[in-house]
ZAMARGU-4260 file (C-alpha; in steps of 0.2 Angstrom, whole numbers, plus 5000, padded with zeros to 4 digits):
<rodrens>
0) 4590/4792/5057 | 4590/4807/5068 | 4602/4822/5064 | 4608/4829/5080 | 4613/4848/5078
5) 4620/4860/5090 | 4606/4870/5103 | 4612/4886/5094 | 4605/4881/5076 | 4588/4886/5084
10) 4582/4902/5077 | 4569/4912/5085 | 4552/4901/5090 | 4559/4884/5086 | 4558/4872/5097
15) 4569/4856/5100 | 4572/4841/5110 | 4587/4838/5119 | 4596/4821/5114 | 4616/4824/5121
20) 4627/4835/5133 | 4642/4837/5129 | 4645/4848/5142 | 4655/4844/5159 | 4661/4851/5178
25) 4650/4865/5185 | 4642/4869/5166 | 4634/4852/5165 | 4627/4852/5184 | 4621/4870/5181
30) 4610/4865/5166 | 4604/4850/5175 | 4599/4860/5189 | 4588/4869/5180 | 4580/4857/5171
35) 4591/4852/5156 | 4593/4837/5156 | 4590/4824/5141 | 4575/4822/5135 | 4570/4840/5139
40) 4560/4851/5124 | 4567/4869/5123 | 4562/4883/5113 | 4572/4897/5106 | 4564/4912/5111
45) 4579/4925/5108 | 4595/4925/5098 | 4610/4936/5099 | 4631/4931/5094 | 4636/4928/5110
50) 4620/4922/5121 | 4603/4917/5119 | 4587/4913/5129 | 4578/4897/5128 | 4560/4890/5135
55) 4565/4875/5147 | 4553/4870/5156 | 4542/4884/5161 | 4560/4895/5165 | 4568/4907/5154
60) 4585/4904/5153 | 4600/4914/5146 | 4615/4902/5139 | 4629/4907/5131 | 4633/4901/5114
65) 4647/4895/5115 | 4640/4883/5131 | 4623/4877/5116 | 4634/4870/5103 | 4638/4857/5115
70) 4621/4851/5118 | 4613/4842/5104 | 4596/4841/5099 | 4585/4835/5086 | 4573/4851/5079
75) 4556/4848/5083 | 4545/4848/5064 | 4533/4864/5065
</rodrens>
């Protein structure tokens, strides 16, 4: 079975795929306008406490944490 964490469990270069969002209203419509969506692979490429930049889909995108526990992923195996 597949363990869906949070988008904010991803530390620095790891890469995951994007099974649910949580999120809803203008959030959601944001995310799906740039590309997360599910299905999407993202990678973690900086991590701070209160935002972080992910990989999705050729974009850097900044999102703040509170915003990536709500979308769930399953951790890509390195």
């Amino acid at each position: 079975m597949e363990k869906l964490v949070g988008m904010d469990t991803l530390g620095e270069n790891q890469t995951g795929q994007v099974k649910k969002i949580l999120l809803t209203g203008k959030m959601r419509n944001r995310l799906n306008d740039l590309g997360l969506i599910e299905g999407t692979y993202t990678e973690c490429l900086y991590r701070n406490k209160g935002i972080s930049a992910y990989m999705i889909r050729g974009a850097v995108i900044a999102i703040r944490t509170e915003d990536t526990s709500q979308i769930k992923i399953i951790i890509s195996e390195s």
